[in-house]
C-alpha positions as CSV (number, residue, x, y, z in Angstrom):
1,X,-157.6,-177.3,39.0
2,X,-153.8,-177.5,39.6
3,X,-151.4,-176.5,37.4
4,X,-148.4,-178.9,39.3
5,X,-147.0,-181.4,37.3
6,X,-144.6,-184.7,38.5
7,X,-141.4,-183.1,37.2
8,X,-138.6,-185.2,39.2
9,X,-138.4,-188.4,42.0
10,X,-135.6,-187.8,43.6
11,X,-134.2,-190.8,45.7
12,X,-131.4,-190.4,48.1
13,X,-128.4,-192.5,48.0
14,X,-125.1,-193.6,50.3
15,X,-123.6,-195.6,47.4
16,X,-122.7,-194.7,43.8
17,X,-125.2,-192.3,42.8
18,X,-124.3,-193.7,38.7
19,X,-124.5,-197.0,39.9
20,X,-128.2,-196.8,41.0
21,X,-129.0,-194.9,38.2
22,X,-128.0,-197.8,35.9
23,X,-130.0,-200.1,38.0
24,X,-133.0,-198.6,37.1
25,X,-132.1,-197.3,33.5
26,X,-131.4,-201.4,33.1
27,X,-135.0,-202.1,34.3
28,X,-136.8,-199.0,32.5
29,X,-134.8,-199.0,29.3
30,X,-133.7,-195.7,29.8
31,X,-130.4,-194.1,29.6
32,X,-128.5,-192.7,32.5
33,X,-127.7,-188.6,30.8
34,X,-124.3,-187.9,30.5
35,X,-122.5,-186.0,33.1
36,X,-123.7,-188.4,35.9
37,X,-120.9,-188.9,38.7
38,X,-120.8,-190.9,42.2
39,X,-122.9,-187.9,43.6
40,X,-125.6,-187.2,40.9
41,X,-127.2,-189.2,38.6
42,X,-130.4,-188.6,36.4
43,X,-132.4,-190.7,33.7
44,X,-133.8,-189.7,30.2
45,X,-137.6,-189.7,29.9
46,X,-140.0,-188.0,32.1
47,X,-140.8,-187.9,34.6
48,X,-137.1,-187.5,35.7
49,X,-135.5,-190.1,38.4
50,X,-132.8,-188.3,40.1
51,X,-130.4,-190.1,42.4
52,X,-128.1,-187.9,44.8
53,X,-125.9,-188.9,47.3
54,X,-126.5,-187.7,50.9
55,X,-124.5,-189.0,53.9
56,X,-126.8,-190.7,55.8
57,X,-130.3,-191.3,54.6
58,X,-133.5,-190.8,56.7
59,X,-134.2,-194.0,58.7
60,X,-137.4,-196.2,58.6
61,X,-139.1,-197.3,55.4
62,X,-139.2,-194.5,52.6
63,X,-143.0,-193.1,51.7
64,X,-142.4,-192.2,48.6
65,X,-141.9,-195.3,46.3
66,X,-142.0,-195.8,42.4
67,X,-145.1,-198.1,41.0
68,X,-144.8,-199.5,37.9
69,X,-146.9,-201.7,35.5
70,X,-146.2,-205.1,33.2
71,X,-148.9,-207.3,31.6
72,X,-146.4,-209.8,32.7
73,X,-145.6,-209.2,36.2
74,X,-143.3,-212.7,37.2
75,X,-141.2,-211.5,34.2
76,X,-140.8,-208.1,35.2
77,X,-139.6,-209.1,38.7
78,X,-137.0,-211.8,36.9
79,X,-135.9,-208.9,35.0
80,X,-135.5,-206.8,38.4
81,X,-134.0,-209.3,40.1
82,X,-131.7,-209.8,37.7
83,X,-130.2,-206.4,37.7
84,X,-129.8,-206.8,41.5
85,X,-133.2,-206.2,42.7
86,X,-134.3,-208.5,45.9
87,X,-138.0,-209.9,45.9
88,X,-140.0,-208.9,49.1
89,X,-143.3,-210.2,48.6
90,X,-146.3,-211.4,46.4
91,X,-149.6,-209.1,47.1
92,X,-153.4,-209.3,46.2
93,X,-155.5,-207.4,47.8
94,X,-158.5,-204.4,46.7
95,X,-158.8,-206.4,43.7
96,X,-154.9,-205.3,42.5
97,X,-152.0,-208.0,41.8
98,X,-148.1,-206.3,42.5
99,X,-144.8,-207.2,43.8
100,X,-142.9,-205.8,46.2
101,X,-138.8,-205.3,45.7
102,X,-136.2,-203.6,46.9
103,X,-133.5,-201.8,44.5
104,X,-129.6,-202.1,45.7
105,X,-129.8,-199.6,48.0
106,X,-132.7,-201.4,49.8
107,X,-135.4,-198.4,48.2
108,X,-139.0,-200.0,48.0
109,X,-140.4,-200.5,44.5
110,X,-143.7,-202.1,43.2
111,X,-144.5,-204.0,39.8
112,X,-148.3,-204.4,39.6
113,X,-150.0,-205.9,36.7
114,X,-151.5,-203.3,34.0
């Protein structure tokens, strides 16, 4: 048994660390915590999303990526795209339904159904 827990996702940014941060406070209903600047940037809740500014960002697509779940999943991307999300793709496969988007900054994100 392990005693490690998910305590941060940190994603690494070239823009407004804040302004990501929003992005996904807007589509979590979370609050960016105060003190966040142009280089750092955390949410409320848990498990914390962190958002630092780097100068250049590890090219390729990232590995890590956040999931997340909706009993309502065309409504969930609306919502995402809304807040300037961009729609990648539609998937079913292994019996699981989920989109695929991309936040501002072009990180990979999926909405799957519950």
């Amino acid at each position: 048994m392990s005693d490690l827990q998910v305590a941060n996702i940190t994603t690494d940014c070239t823009g407004n660390a804040t302004e990501l941060a929003q992005f996904y406070a807007g589509l979590l209903g979370r609050a960016v915590n105060p003190g966040a600047s142009e280089y750092f940037a955390a949410l409320s809740g848990s498990p914390t999303l962190m958002f630092i500014r780097v100068p250049d960002r590890t090219p390729g697509k990232n590995s890590v990526h956040i999931d997340l779940h909706t009993d309502d999943i065309p409504a969930a991307v609306e919502r995402a795209v809304s807040l300037g999300a961009k729609h990648v793709g539609d998937f079913d496969e292994y019996g699981a339904r989920w989109a695929t988007l991309t936040d501002p900054e072009g990180n990979l994100f999926d909405i799957g159904a519950s």
